[in-house]
MDAnalysis code that builds the backbone (N, CA, C; Angstrom):
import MDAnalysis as mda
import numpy as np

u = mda.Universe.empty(498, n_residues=166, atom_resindex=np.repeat(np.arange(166), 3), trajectory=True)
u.add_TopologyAttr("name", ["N", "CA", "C"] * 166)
u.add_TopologyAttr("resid", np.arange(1, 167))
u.add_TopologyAttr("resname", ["UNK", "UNK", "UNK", "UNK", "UNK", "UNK", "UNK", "UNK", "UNK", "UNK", "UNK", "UNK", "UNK", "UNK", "UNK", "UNK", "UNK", "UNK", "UNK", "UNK", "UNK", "UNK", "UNK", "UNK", "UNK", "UNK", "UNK", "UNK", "UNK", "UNK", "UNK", "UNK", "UNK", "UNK", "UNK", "UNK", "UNK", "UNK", "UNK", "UNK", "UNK", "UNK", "UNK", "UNK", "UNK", "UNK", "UNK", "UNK", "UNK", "UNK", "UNK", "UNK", "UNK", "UNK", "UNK", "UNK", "UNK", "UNK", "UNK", "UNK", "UNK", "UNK", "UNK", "UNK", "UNK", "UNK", "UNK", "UNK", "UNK", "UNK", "UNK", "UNK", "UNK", "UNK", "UNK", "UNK", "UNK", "UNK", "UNK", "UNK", "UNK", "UNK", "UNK", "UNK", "UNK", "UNK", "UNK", "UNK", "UNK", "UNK", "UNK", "UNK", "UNK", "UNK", "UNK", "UNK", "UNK", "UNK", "UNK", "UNK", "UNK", "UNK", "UNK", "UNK", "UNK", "UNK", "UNK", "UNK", "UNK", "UNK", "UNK", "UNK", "UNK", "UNK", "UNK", "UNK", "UNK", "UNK", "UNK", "UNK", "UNK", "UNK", "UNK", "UNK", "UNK", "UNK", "UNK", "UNK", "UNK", "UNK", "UNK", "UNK", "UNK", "UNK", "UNK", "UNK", "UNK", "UNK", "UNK", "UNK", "UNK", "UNK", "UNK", "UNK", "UNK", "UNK", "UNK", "UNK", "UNK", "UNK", "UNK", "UNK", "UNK", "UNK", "UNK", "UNK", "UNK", "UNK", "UNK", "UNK", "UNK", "UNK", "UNK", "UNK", "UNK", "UNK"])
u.atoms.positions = np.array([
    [14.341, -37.443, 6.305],
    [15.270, -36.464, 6.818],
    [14.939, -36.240, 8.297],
    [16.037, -36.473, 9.016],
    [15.868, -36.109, 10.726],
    [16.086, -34.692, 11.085],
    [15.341, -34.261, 12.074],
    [15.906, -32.679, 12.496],
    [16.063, -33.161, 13.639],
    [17.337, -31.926, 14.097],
    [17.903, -32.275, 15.213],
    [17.090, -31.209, 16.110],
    [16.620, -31.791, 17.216],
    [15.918, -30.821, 18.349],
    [16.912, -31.142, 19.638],
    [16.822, -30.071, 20.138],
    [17.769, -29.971, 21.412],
    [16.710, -31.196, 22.958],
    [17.715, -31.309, 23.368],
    [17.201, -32.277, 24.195],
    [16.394, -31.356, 25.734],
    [15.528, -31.561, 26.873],
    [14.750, -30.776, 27.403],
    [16.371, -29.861, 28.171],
    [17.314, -31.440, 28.882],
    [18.053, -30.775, 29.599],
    [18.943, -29.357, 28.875],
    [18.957, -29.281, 27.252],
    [19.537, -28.580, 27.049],
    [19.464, -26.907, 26.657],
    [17.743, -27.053, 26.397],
    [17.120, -26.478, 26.798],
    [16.667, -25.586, 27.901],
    [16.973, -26.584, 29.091],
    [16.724, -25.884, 30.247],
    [17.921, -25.558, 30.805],
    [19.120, -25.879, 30.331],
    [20.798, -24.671, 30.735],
    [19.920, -23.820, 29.594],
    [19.816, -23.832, 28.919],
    [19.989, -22.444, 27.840],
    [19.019, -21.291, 28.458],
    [18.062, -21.729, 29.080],
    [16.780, -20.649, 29.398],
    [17.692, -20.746, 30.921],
    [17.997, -21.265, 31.353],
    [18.593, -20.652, 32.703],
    [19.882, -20.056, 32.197],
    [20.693, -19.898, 32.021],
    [22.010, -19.405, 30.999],
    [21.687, -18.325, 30.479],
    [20.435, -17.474, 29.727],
    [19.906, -16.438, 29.785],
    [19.086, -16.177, 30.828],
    [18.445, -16.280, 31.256],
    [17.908, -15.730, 32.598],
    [18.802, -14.982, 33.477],
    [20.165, -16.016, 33.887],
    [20.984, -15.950, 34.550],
    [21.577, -14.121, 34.161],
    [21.872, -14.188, 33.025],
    [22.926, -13.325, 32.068],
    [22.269, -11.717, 32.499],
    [20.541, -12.023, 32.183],
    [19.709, -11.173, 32.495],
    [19.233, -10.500, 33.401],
    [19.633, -11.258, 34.199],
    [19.322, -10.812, 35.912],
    [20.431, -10.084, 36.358],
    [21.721, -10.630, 36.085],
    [23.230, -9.870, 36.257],
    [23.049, -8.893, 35.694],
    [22.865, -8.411, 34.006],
    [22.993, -7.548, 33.567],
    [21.916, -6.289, 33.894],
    [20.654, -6.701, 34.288],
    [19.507, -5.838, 34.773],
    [19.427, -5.440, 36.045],
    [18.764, -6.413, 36.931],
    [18.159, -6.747, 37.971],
    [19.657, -6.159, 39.389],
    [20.275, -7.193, 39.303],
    [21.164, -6.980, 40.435],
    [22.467, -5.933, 40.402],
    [22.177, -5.406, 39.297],
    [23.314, -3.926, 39.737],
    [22.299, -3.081, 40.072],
    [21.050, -3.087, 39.979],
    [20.422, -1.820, 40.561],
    [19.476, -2.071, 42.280],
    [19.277, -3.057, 42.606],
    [18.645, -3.585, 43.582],
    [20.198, -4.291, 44.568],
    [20.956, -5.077, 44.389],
    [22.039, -5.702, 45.379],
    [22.881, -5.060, 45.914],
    [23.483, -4.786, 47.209],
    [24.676, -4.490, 47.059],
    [26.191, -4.912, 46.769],
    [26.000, -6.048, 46.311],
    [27.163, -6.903, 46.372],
    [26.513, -7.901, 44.845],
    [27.388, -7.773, 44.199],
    [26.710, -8.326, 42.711],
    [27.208, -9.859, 43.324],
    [26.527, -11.034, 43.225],
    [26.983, -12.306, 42.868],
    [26.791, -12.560, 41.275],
    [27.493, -13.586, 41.046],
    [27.588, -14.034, 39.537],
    [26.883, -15.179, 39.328],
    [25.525, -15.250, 38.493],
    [24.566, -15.975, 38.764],
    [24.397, -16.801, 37.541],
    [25.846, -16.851, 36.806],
    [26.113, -17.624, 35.601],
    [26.611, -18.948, 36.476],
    [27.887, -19.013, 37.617],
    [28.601, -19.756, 37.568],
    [27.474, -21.010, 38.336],
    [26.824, -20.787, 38.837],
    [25.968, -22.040, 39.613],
    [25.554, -23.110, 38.538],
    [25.640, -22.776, 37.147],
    [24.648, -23.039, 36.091],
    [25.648, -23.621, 35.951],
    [26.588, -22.996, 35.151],
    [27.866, -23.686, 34.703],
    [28.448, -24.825, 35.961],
    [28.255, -24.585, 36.761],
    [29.287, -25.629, 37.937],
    [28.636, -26.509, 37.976],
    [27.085, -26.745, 38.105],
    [26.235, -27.715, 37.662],
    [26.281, -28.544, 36.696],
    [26.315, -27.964, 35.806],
    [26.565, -28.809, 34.453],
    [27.756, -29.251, 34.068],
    [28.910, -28.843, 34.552],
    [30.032, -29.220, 34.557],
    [30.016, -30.905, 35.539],
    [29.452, -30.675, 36.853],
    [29.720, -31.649, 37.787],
    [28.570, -33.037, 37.379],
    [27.291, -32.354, 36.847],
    [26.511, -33.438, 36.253],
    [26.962, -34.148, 34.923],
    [27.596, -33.292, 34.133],
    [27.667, -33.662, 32.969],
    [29.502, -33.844, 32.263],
    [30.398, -33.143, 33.086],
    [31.489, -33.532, 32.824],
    [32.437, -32.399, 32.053],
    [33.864, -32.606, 31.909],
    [34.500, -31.554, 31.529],
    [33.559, -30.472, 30.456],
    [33.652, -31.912, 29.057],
    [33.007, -30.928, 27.992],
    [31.929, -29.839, 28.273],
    [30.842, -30.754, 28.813],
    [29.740, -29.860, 28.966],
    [30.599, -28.682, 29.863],
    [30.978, -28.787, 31.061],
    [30.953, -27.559, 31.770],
    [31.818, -26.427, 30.756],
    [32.519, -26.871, 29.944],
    [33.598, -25.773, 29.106],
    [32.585, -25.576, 28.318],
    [31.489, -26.041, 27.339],
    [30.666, -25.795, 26.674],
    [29.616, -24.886, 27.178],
    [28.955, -24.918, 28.590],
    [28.114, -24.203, 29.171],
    [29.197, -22.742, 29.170],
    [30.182, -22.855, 30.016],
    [30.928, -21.701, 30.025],
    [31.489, -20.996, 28.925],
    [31.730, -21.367, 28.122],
    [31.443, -20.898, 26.386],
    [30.442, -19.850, 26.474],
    [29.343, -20.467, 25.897],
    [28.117, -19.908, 26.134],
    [27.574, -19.067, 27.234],
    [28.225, -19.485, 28.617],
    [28.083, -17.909, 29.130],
    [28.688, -16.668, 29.312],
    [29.888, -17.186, 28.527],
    [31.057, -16.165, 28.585],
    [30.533, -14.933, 27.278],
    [30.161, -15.520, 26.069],
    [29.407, -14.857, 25.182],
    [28.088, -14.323, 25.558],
    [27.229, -14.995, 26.708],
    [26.163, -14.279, 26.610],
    [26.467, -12.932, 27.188],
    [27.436, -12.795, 28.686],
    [28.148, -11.736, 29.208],
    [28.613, -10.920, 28.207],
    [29.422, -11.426, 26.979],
    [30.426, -10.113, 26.511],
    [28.899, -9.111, 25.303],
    [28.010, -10.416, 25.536],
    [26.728, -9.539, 24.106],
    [25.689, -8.698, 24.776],
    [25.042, -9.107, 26.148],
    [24.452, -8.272, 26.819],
    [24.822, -7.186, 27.102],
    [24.453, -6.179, 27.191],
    [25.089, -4.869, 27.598],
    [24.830, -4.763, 29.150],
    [25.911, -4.343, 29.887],
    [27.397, -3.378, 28.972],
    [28.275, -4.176, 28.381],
    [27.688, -5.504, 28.711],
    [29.140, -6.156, 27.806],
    [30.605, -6.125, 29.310],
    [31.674, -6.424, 28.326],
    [32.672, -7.163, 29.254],
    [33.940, -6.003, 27.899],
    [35.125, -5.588, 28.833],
    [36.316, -4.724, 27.790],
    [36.654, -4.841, 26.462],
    [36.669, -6.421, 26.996],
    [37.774, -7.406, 25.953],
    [36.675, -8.533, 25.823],
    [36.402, -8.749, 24.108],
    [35.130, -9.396, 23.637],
    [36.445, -10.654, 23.557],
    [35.470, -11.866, 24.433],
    [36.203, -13.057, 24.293],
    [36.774, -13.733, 25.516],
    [37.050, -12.679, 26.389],
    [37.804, -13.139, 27.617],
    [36.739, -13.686, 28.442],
    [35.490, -13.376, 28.522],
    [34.819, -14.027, 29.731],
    [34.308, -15.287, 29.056],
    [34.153, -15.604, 27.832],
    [34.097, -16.776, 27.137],
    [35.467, -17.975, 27.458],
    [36.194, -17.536, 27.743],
    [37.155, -18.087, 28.092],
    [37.245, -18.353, 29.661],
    [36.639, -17.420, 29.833],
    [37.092, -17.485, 31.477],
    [36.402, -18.497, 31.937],
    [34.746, -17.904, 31.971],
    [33.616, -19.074, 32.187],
    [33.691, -20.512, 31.625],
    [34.517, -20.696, 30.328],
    [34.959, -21.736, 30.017],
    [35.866, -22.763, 30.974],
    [37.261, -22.361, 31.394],
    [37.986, -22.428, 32.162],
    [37.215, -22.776, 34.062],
    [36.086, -21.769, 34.383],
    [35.412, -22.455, 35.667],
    [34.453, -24.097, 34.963],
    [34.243, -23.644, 33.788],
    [33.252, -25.047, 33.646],
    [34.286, -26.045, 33.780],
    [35.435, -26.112, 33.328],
    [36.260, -27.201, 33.203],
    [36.666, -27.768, 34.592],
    [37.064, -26.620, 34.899],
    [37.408, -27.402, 36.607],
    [36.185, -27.809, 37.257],
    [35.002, -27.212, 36.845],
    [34.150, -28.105, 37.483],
    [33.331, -29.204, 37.540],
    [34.228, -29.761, 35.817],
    [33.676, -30.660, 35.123],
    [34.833, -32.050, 35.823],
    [36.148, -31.625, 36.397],
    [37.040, -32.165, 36.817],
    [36.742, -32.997, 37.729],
    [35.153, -32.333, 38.483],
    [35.005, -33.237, 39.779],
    [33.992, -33.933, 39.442],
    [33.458, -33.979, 38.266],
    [32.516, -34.749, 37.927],
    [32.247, -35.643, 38.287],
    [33.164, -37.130, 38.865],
    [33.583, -38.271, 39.484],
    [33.131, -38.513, 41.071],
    [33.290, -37.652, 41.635],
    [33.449, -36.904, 42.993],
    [32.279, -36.359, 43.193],
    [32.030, -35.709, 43.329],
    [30.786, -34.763, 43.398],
    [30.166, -35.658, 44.608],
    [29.111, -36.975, 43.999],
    [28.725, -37.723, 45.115],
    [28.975, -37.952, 46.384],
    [30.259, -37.809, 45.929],
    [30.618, -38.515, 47.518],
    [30.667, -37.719, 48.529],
    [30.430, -36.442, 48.885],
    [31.233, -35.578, 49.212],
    [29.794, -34.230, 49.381],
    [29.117, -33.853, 50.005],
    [28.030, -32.930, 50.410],
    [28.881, -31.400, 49.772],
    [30.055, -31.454, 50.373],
    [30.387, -29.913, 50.157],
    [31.240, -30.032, 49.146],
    [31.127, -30.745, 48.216],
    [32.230, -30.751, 47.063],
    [31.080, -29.600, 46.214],
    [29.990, -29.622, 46.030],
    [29.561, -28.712, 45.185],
    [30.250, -27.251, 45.615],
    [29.762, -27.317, 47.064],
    [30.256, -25.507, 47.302],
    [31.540, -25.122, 47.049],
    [32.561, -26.149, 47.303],
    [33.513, -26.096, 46.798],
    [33.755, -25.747, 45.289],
    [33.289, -26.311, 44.599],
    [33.433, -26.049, 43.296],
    [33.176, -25.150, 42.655],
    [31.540, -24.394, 43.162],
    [31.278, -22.868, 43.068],
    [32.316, -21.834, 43.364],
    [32.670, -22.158, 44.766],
    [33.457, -20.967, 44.956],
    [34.722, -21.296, 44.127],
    [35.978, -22.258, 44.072],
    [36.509, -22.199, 43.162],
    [36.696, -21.524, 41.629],
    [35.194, -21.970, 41.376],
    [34.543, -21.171, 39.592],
    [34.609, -19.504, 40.132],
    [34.061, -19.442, 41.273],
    [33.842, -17.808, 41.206],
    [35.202, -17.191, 41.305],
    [36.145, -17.911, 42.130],
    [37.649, -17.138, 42.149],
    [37.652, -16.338, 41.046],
    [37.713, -18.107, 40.287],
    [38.680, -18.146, 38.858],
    [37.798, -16.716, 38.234],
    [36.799, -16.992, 38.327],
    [35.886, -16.084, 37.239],
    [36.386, -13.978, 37.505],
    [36.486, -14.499, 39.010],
    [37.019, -12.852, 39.694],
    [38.184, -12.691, 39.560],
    [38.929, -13.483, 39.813],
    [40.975, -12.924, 39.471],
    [40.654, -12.794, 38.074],
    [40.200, -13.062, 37.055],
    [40.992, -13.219, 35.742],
    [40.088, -11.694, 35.742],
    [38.910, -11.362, 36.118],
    [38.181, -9.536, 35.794],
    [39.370, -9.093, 36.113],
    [39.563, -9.147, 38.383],
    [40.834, -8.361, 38.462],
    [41.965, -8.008, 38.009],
    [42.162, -9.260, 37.224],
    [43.714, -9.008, 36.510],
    [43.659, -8.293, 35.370],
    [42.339, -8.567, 34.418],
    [42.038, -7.701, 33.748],
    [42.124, -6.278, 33.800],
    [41.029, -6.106, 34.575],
    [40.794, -4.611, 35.501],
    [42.579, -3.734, 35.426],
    [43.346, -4.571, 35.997],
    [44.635, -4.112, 36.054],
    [45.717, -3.859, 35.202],
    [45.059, -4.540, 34.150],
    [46.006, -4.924, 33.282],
    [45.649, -3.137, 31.734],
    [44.123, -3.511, 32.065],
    [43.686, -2.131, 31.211],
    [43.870, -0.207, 32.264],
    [44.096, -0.867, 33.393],
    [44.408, 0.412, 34.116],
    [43.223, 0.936, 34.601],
    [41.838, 0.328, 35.187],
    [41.079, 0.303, 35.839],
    [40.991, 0.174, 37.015],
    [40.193, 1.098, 37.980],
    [40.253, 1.231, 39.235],
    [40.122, -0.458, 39.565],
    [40.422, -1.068, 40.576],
    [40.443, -2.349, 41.363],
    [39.659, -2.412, 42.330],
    [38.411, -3.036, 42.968],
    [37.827, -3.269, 43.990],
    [37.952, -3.998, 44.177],
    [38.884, -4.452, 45.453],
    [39.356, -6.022, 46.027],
    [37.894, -6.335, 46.805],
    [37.459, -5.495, 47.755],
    [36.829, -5.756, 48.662],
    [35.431, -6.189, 47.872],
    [34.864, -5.555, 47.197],
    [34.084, -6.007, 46.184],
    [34.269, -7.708, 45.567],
    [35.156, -7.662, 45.028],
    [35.162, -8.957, 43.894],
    [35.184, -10.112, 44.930],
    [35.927, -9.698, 46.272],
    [35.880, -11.122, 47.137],
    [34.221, -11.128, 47.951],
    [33.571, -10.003, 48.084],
    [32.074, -9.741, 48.348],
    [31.369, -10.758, 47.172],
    [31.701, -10.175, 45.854],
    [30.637, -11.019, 45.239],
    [31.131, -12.668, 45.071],
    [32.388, -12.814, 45.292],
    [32.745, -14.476, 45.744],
    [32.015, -15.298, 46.631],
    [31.825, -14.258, 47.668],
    [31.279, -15.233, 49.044],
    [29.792, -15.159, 48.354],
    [29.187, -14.274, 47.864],
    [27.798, -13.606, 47.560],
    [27.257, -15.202, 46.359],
    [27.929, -15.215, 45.619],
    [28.472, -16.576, 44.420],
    [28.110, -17.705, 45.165],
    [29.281, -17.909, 45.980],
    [29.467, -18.986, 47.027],
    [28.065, -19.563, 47.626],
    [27.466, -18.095, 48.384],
    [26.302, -18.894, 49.266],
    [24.990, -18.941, 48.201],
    [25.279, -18.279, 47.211],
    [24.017, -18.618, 46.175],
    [23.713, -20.270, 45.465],
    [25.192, -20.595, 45.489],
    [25.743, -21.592, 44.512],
    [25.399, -22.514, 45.510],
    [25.686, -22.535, 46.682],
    [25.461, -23.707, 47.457],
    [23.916, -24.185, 47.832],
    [23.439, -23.054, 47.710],
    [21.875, -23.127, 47.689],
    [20.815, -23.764, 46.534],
    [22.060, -23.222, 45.511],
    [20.988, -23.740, 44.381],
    [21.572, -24.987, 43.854],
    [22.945, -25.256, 43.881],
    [23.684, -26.291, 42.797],
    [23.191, -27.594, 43.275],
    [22.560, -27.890, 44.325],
    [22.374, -29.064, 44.382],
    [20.835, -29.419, 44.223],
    [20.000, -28.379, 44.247],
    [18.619, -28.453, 43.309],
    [18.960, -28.882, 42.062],
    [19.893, -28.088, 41.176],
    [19.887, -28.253, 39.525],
    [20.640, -29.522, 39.565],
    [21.152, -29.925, 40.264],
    [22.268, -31.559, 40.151],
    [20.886, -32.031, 40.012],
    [20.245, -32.397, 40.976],
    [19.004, -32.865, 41.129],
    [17.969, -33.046, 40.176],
    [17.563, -31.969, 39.771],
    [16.943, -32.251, 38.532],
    [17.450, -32.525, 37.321],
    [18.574, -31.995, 37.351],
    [19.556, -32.393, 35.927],
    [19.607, -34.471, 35.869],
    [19.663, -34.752, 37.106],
    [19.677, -36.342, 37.330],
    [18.475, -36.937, 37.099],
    [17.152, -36.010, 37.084],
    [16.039, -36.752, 37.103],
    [15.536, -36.753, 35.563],
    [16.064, -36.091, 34.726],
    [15.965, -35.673, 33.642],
    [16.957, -36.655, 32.238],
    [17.819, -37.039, 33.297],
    [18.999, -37.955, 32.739],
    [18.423, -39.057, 33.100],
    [17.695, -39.626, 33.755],
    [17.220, -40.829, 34.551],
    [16.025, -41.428, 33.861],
    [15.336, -40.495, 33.223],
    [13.809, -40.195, 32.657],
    [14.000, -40.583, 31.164],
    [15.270, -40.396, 30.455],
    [15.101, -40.532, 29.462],
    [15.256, -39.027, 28.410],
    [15.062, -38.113, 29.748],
    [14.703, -36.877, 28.549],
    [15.925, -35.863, 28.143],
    [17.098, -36.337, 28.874],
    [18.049, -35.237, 28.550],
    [18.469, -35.729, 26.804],
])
């Protein structure tokens, strides 16, 4: 009888994927002034290393870790979807990515839009105050995080795929 063990790379989205969740939900509403979203770097990564599925699969999974951590998210389901929806497009450039230095940042900020219009529209839709100036703060905030880190985790995500161990 075989057991199935998760592979290191998958492993290591999952402990960054909580970390991530943890730091948002703890750490940076009480210390930042400008929240960035420190799910989508993870997800845009794994999307661009690994391709549509994975990135909709990572974003799955961080859309649930968001709606279970407290405070949680309004509407149980929507950021599972949402984060789903940035993994995909960033699984789109999967092809691309290489060629191209700023296709990652691109792709971050893209994920973070998506990830911020669909709160805002939310936000609006339940009759919640709106902070424009905010949600495009933590975009750029997203943005320069994502560009900093996404091409470390490409990086090791490749050396890990290369090695044998993902």
């Amino acid at each position: 009888m075989s057991r199935l063990v998760p592979s290191r790379l998958t492993v290591v989205r999952a402990v960054l994927l909580v970390l991530g969740a943890l730091l948002a939900a703890v750490v940076v509403p009480r210390f930042a002034p400008v929240e960035p979203d420190l799910l989508v770097p993870v997800i845009v990564a794994g999307g661009l290393c690994g391709g549509r599925t994975t990135g909709a699969l990572l974003g799955l999974a961080a859309g649930w870790l968001t709606d279970l951590i407290p405070p949680g998210t309004g509407t149980f389901g929507l950021s599972a979807l949402t984060y789903a929806a940035a993994g995909l497009l960033a699984g789109a450039l999967h092809r691309h990515w290489r060629h191209s230095p700023a296709l990652p940042a691109l792709a971050v900020c893209a994920a973070a839009l998506t990830v911020q219009g669909v709160s805002v529209i939310a936000s609006a839709v339940e009759g919640r105050p709106i902070d424009l100036i905010a949600a495009l703060l933590g975009v750029l905030a997203t943005t320069a995080i994502g560009t900093a880190v996404v091409p470390a985790l490409l990086h090791h995500e490749q050396r890990l795929v290369h090695r044998g161990r993902a």
